[in-house]
PyMOL Python script that loads the backbone (N, CA, C, O; Angstrom):
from pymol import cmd

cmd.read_pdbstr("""\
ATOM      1  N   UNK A   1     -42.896  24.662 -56.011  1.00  0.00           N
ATOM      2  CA  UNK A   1     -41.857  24.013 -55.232  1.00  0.00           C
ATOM      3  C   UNK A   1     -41.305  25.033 -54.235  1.00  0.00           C
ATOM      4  O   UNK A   1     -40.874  26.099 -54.673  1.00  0.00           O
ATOM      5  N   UNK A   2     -41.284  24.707 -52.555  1.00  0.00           N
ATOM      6  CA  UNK A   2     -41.074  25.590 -51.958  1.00  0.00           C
ATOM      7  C   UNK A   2     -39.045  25.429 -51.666  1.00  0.00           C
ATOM      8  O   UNK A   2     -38.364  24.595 -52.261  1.00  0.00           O
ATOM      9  N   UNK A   3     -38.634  26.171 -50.920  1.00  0.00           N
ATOM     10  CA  UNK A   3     -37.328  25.924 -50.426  1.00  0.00           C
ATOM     11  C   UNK A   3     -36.945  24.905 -49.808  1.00  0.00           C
ATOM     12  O   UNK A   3     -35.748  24.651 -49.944  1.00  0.00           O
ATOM     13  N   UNK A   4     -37.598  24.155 -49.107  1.00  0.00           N
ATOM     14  CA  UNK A   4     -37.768  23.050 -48.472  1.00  0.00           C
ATOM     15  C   UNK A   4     -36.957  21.885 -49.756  1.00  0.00           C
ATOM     16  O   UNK A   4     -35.777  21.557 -49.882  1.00  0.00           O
ATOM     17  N   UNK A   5     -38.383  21.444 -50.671  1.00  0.00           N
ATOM     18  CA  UNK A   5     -38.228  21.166 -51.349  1.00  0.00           C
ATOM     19  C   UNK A   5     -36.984  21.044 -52.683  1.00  0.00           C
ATOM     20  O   UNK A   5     -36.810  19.995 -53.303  1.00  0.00           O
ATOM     21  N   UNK A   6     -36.188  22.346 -52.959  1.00  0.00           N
ATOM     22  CA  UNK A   6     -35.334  22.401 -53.554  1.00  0.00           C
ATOM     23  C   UNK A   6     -34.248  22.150 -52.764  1.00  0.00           C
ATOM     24  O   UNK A   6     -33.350  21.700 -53.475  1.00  0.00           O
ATOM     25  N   UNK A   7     -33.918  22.234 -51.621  1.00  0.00           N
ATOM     26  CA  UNK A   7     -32.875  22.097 -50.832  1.00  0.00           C
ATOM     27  C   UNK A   7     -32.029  20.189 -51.266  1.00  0.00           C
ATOM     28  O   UNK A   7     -30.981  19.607 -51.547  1.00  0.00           O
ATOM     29  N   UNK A   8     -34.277  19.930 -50.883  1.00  0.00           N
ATOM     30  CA  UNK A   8     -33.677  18.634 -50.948  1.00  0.00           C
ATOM     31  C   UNK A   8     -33.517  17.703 -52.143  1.00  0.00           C
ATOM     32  O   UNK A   8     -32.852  16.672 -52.245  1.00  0.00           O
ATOM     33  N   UNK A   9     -34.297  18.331 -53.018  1.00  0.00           N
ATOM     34  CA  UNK A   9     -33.830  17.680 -54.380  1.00  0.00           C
ATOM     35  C   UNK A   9     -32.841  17.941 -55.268  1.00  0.00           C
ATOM     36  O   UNK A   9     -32.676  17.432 -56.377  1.00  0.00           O
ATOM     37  N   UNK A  10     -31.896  19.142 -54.464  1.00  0.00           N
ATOM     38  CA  UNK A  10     -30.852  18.884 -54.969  1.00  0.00           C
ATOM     39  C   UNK A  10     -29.594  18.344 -54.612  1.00  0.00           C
ATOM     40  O   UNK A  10     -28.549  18.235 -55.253  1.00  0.00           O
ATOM     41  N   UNK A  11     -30.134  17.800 -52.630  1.00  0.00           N
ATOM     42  CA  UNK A  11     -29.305  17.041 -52.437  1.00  0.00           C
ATOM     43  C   UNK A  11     -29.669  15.392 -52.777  1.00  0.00           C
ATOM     44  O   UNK A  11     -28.824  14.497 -52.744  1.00  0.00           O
ATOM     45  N   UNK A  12     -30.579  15.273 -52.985  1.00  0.00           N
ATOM     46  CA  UNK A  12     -31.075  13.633 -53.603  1.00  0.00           C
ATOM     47  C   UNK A  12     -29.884  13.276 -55.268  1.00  0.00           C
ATOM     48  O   UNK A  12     -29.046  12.468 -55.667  1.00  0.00           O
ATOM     49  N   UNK A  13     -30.618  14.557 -55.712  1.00  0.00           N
ATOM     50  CA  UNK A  13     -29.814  14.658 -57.144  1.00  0.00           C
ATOM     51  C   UNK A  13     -28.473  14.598 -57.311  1.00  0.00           C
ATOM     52  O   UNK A  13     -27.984  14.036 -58.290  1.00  0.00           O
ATOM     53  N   UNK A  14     -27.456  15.403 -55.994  1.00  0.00           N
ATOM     54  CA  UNK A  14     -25.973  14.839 -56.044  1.00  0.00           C
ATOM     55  C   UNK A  14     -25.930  14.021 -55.794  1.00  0.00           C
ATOM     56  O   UNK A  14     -24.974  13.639 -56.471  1.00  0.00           O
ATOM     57  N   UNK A  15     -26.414  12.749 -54.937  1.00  0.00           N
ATOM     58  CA  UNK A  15     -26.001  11.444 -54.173  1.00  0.00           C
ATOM     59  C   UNK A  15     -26.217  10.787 -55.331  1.00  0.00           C
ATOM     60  O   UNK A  15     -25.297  10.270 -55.964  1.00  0.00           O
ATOM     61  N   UNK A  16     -27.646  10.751 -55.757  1.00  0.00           N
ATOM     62  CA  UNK A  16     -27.788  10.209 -57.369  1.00  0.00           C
ATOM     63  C   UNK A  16     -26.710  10.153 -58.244  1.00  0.00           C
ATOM     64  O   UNK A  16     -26.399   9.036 -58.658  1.00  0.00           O
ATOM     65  N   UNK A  17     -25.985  11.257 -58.665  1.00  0.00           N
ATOM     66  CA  UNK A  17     -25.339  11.526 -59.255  1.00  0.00           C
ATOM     67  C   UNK A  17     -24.258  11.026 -59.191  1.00  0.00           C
ATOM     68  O   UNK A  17     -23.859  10.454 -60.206  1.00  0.00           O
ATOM     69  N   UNK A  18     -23.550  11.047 -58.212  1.00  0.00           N
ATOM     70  CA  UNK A  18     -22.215  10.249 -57.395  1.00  0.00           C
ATOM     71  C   UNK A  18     -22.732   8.451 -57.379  1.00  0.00           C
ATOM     72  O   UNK A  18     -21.942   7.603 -57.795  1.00  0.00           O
ATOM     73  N   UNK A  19     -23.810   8.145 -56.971  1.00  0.00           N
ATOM     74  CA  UNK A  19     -24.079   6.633 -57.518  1.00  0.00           C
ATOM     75  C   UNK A  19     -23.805   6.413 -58.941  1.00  0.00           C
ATOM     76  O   UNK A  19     -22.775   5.850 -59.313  1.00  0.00           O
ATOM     77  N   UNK A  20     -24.514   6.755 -59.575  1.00  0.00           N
ATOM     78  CA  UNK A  20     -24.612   6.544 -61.369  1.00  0.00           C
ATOM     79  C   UNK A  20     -22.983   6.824 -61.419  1.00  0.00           C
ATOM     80  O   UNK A  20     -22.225   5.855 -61.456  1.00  0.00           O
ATOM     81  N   UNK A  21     -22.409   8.311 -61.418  1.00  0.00           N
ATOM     82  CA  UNK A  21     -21.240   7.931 -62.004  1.00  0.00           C
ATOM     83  C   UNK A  21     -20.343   7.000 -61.377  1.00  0.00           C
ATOM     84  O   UNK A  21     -19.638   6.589 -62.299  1.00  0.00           O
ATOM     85  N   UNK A  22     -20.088   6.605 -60.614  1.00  0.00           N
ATOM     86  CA  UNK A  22     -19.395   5.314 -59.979  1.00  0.00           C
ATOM     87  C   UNK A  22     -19.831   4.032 -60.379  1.00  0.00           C
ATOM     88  O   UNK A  22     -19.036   3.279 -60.942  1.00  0.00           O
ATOM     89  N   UNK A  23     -21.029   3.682 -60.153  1.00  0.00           N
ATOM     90  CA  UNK A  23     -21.655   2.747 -60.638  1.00  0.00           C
ATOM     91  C   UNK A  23     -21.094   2.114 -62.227  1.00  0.00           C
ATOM     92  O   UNK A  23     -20.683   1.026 -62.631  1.00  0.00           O
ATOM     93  N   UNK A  24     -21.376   3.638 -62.902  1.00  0.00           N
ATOM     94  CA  UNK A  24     -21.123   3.036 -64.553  1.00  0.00           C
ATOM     95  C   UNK A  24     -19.108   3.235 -64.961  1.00  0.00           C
ATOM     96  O   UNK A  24     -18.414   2.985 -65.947  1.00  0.00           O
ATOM     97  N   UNK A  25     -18.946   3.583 -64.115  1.00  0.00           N
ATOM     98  CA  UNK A  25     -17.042   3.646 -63.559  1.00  0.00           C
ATOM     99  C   UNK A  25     -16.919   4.988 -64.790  1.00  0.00           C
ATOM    100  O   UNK A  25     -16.119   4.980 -65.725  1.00  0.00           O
ATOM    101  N   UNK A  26     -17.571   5.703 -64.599  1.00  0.00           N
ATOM    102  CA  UNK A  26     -17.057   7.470 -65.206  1.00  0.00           C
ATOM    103  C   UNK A  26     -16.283   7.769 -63.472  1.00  0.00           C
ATOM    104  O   UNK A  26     -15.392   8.577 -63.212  1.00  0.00           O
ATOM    105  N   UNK A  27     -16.653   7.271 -62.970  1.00  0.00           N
ATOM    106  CA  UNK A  27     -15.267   8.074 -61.173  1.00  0.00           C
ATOM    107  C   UNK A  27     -14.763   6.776 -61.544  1.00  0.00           C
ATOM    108  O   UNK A  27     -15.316   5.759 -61.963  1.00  0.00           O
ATOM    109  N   UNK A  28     -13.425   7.112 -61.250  1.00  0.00           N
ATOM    110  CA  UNK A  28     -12.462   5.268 -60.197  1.00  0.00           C
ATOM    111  C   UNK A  28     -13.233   5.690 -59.205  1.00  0.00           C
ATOM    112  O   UNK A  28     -14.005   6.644 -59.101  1.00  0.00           O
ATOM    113  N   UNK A  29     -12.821   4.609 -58.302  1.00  0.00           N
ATOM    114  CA  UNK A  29     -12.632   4.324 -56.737  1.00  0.00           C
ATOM    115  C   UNK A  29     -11.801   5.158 -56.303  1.00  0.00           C
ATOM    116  O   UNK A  29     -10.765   5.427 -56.911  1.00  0.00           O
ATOM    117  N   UNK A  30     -12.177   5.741 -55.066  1.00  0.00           N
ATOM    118  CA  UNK A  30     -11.325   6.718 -54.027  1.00  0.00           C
ATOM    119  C   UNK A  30     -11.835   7.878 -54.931  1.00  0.00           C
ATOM    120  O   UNK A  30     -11.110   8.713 -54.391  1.00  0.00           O
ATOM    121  N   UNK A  31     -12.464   8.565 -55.822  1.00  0.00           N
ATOM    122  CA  UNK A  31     -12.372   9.373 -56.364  1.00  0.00           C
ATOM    123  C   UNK A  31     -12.668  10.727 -55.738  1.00  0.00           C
ATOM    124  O   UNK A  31     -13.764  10.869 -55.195  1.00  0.00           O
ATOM    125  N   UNK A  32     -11.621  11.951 -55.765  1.00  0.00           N
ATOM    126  CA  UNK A  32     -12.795  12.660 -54.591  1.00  0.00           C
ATOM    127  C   UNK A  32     -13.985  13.495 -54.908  1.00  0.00           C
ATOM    128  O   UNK A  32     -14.641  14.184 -54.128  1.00  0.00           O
ATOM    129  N   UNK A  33     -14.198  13.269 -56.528  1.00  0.00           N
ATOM    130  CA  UNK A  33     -15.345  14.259 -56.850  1.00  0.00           C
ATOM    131  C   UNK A  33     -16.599  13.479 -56.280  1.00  0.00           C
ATOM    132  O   UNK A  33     -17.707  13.979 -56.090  1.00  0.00           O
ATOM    133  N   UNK A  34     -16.196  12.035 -56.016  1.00  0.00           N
ATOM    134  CA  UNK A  34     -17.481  11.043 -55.388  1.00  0.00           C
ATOM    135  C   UNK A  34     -17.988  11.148 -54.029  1.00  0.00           C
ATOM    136  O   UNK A  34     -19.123  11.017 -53.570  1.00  0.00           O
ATOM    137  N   UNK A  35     -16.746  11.444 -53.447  1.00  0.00           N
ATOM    138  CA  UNK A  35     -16.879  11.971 -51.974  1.00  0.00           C
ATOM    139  C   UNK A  35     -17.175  13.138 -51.856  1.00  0.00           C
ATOM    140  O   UNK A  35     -17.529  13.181 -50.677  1.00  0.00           O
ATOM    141  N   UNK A  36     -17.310  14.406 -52.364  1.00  0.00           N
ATOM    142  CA  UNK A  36     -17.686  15.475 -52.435  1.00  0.00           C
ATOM    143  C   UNK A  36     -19.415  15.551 -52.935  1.00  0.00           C
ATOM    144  O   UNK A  36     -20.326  16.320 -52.628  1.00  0.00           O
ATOM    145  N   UNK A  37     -19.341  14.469 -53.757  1.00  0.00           N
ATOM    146  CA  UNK A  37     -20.452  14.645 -54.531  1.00  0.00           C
ATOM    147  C   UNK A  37     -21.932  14.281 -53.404  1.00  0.00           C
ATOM    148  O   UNK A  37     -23.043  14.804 -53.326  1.00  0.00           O
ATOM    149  N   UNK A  38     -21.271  13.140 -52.651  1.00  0.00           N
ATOM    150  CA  UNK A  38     -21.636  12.627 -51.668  1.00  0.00           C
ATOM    151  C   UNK A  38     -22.150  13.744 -50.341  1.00  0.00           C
ATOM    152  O   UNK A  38     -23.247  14.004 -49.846  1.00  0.00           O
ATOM    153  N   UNK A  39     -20.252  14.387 -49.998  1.00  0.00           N
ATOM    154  CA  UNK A  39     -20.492  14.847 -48.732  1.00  0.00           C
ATOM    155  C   UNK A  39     -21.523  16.182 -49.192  1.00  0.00           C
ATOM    156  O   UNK A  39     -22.069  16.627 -48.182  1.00  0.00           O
ATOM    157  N   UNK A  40     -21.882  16.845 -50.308  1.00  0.00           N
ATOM    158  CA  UNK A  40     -22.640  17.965 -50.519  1.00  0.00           C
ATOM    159  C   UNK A  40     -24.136  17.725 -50.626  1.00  0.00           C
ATOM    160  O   UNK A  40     -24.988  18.565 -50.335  1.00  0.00           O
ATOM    161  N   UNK A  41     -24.378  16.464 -51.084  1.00  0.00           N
ATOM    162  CA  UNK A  41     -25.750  15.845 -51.591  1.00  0.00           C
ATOM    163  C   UNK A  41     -26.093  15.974 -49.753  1.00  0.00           C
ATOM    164  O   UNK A  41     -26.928  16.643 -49.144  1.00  0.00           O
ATOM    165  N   UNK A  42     -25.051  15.025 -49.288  1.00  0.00           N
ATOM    166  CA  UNK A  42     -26.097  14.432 -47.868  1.00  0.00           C
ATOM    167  C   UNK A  42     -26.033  15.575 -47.209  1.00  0.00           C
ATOM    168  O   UNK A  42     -26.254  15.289 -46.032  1.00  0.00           O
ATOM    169  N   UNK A  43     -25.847  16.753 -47.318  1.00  0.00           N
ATOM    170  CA  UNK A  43     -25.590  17.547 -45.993  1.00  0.00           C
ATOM    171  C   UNK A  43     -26.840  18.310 -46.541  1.00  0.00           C
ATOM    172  O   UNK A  43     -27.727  18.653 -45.760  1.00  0.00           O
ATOM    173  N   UNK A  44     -26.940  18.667 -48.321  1.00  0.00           N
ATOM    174  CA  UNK A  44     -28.046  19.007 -48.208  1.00  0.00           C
ATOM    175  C   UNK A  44     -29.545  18.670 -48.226  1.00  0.00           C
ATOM    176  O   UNK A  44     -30.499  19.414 -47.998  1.00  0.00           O
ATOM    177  N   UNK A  45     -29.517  17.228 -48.589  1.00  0.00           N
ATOM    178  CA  UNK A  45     -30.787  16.703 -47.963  1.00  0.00           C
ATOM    179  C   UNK A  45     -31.098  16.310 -46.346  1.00  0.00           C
ATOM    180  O   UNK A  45     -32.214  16.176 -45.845  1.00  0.00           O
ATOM    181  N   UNK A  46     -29.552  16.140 -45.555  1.00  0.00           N
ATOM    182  CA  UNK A  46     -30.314  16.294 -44.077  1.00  0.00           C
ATOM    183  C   UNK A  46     -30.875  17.851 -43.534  1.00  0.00           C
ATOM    184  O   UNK A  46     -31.847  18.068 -42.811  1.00  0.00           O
ATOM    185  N   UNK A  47     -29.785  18.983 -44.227  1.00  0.00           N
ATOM    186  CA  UNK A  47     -31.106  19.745 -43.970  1.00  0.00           C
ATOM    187  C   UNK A  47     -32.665  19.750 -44.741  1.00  0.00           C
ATOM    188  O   UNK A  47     -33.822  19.833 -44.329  1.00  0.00           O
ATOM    189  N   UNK A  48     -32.308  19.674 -45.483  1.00  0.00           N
ATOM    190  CA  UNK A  48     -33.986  19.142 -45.704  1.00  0.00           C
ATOM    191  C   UNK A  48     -34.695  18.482 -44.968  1.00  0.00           C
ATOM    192  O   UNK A  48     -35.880  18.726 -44.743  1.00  0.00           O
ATOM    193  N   UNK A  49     -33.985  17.476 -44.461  1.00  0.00           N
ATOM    194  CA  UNK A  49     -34.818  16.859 -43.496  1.00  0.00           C
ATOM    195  C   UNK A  49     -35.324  17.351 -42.303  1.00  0.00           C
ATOM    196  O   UNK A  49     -36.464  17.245 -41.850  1.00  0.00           O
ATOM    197  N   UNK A  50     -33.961  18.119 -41.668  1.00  0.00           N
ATOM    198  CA  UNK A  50     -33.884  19.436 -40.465  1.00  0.00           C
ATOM    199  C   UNK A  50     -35.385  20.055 -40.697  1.00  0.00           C
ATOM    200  O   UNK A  50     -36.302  19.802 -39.915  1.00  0.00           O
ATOM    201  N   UNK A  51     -35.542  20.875 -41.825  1.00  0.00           N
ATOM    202  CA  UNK A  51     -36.043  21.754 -41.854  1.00  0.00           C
ATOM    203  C   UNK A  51     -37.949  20.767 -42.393  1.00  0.00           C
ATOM    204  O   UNK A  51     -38.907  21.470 -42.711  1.00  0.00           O
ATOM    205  N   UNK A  52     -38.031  19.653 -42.376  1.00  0.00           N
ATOM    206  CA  UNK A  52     -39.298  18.830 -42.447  1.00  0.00           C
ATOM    207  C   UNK A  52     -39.590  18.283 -41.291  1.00  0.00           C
ATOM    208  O   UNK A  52     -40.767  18.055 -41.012  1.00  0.00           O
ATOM    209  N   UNK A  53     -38.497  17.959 -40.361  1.00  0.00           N
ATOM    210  CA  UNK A  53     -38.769  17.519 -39.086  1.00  0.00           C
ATOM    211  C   UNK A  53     -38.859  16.033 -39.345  1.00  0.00           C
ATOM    212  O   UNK A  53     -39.654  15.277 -38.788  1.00  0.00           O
ATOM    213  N   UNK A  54     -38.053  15.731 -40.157  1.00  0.00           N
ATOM    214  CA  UNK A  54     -38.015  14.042 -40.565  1.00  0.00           C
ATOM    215  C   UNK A  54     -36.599  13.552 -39.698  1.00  0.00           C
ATOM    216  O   UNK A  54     -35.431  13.669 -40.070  1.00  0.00           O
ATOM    217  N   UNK A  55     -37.110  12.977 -38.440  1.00  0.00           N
ATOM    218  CA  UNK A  55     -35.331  12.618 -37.770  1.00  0.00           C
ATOM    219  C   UNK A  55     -35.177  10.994 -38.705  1.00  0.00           C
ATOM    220  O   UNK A  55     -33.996  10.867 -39.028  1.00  0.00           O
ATOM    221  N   UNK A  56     -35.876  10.011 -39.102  1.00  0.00           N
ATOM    222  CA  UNK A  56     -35.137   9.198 -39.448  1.00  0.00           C
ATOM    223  C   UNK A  56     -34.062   9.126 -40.748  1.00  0.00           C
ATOM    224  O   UNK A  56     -33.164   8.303 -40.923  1.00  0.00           O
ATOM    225  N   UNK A  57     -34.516  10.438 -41.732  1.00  0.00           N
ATOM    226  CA  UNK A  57     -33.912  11.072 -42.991  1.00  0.00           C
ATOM    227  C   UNK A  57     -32.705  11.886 -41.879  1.00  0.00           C
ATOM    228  O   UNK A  57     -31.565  11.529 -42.174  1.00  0.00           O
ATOM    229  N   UNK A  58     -32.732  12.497 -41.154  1.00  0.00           N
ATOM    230  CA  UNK A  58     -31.688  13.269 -40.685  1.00  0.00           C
ATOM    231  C   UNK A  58     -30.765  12.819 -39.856  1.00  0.00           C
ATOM    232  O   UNK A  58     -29.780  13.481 -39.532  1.00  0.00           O
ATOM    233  N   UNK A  59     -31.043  11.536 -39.410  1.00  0.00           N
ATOM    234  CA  UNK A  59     -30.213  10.136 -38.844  1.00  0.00           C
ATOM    235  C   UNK A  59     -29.177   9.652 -40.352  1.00  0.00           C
ATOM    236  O   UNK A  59     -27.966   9.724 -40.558  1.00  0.00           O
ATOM    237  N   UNK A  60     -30.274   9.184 -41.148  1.00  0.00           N
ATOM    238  CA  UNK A  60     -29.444   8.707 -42.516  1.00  0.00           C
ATOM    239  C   UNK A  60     -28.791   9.934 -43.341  1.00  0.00           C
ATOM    240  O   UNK A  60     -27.627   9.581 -43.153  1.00  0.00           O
ATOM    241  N   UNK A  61     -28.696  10.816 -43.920  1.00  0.00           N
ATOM    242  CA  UNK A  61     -28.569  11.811 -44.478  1.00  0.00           C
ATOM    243  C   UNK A  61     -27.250  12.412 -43.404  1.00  0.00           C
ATOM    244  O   UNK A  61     -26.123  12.481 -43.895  1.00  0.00           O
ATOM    245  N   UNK A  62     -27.414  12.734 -42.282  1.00  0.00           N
ATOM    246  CA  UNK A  62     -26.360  13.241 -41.415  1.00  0.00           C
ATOM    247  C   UNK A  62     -25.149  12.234 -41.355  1.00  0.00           C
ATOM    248  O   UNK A  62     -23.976  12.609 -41.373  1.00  0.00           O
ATOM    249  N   UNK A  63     -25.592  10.775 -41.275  1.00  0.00           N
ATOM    250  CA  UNK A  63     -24.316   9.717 -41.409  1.00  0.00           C
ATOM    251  C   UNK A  63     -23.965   9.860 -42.803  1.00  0.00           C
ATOM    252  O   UNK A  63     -22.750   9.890 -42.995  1.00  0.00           O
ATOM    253  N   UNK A  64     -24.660   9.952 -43.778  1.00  0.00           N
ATOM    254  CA  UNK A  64     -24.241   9.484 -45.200  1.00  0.00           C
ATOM    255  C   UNK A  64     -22.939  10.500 -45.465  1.00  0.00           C
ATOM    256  O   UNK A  64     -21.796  10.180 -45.792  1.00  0.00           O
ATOM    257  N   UNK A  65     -23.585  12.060 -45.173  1.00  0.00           N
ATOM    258  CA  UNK A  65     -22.174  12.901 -44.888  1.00  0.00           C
ATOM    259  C   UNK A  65     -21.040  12.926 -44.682  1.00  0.00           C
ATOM    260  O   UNK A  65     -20.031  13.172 -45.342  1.00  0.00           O
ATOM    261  N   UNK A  66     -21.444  12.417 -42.879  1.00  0.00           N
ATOM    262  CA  UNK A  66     -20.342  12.214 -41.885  1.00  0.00           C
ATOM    263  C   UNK A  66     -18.961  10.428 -42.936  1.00  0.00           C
ATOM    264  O   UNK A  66     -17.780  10.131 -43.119  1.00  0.00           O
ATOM    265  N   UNK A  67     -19.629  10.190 -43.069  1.00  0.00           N
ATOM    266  CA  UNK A  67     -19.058   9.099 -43.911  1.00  0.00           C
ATOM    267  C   UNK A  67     -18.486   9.135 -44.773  1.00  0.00           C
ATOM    268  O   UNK A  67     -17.432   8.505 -44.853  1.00  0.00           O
ATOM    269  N   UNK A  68     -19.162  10.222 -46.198  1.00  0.00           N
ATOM    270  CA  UNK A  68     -18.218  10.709 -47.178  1.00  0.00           C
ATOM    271  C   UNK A  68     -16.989  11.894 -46.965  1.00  0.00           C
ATOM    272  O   UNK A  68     -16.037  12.029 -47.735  1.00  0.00           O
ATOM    273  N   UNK A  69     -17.252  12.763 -45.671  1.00  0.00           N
ATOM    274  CA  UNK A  69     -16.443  13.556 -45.337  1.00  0.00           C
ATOM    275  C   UNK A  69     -15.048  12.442 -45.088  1.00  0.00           C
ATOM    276  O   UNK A  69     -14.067  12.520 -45.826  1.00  0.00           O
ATOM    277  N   UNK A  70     -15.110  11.677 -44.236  1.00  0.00           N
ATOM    278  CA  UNK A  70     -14.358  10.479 -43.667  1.00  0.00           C
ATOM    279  C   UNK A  70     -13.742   9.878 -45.070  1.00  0.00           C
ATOM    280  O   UNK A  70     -12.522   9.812 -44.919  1.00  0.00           O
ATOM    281  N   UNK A  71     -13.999   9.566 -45.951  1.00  0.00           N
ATOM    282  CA  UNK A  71     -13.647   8.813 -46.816  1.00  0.00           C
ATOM    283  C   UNK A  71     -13.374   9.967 -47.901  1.00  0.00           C
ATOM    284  O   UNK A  71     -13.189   9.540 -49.041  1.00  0.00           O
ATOM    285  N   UNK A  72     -13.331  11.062 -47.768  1.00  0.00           N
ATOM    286  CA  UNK A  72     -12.670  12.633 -48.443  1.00  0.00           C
ATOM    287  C   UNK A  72     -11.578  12.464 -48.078  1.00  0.00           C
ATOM    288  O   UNK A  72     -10.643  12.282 -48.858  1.00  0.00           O
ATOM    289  N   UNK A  73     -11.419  12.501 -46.273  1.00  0.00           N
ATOM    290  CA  UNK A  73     -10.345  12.932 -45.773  1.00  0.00           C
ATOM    291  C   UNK A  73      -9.019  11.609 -45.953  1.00  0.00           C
ATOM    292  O   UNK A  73      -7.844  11.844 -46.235  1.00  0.00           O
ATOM    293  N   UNK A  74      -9.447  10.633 -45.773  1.00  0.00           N
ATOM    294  CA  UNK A  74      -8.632   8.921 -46.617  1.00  0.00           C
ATOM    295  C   UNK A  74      -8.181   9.501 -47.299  1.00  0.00           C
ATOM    296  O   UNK A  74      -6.995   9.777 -47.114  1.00  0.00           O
ATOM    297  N   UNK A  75      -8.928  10.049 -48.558  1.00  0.00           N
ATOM    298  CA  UNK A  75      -8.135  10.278 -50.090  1.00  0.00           C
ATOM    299  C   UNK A  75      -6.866  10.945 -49.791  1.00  0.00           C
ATOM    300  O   UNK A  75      -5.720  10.692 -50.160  1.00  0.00           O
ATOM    301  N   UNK A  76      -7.452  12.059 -48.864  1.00  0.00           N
ATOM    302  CA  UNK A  76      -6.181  12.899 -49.016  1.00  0.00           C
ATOM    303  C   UNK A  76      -5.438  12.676 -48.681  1.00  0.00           C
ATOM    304  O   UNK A  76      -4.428  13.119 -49.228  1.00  0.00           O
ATOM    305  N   UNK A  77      -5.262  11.586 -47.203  1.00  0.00           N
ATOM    306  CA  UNK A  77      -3.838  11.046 -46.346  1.00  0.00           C
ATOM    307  C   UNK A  77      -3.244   9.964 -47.482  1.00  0.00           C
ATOM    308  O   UNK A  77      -2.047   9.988 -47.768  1.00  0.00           O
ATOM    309  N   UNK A  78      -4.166   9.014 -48.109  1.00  0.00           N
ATOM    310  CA  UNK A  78      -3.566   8.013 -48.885  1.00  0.00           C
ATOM    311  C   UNK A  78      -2.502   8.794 -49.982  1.00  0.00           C
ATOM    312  O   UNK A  78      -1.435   8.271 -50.302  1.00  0.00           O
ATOM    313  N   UNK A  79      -2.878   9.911 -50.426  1.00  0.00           N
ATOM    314  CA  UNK A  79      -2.358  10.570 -51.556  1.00  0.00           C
ATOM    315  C   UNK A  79      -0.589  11.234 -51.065  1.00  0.00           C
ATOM    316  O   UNK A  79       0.281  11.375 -51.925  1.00  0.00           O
ATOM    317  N   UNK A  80      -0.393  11.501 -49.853  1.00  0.00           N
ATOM    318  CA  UNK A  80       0.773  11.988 -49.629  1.00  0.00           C
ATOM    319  C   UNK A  80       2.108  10.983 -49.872  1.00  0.00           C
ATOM    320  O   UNK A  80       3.246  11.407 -49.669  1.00  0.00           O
TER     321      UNK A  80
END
""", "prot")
cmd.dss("prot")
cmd.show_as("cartoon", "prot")
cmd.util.cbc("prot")
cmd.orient("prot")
């Protein structure tokens, strides 16, 4: 398994991870370990993608980010 490779399976594996636990409700909703879990997974499988030269993974993967960062930053305004 080269670097490539680990980059991106361990960002597959957080997004995974953040599905399942939400899914089976171990997170509430708004939770921010979900959004984290999220914004770390996708940033590191779009580089993975970066670094494969896959733009339609680095289209999806770069939004999936940009999205959980966005819905990080909610938590925190809702919370004041």
């Amino acid at each position: 398994m080269n670097y490539t490779d680990i980059i991106s399976t361990v960002g597959v594996f957080l997004i995974l991870l953040a599905f399942f636990l939400h899914t089976f409700k171990y997170l509430p909703d708004n939770c921010k370990l979900y959004f984290i879990l999220n914004l770390i997974g996708g940033a590191f499988a779009c580089y993975g993608s970066v670094l494969l030269g896959s733009w339609p993974f680095i289209v999806l993967e770069g939004t999936w980010s940009v999205v959980a960062l966005v819905g990080l930053i909610k938590t925190f305004i809702e919370r004041r």
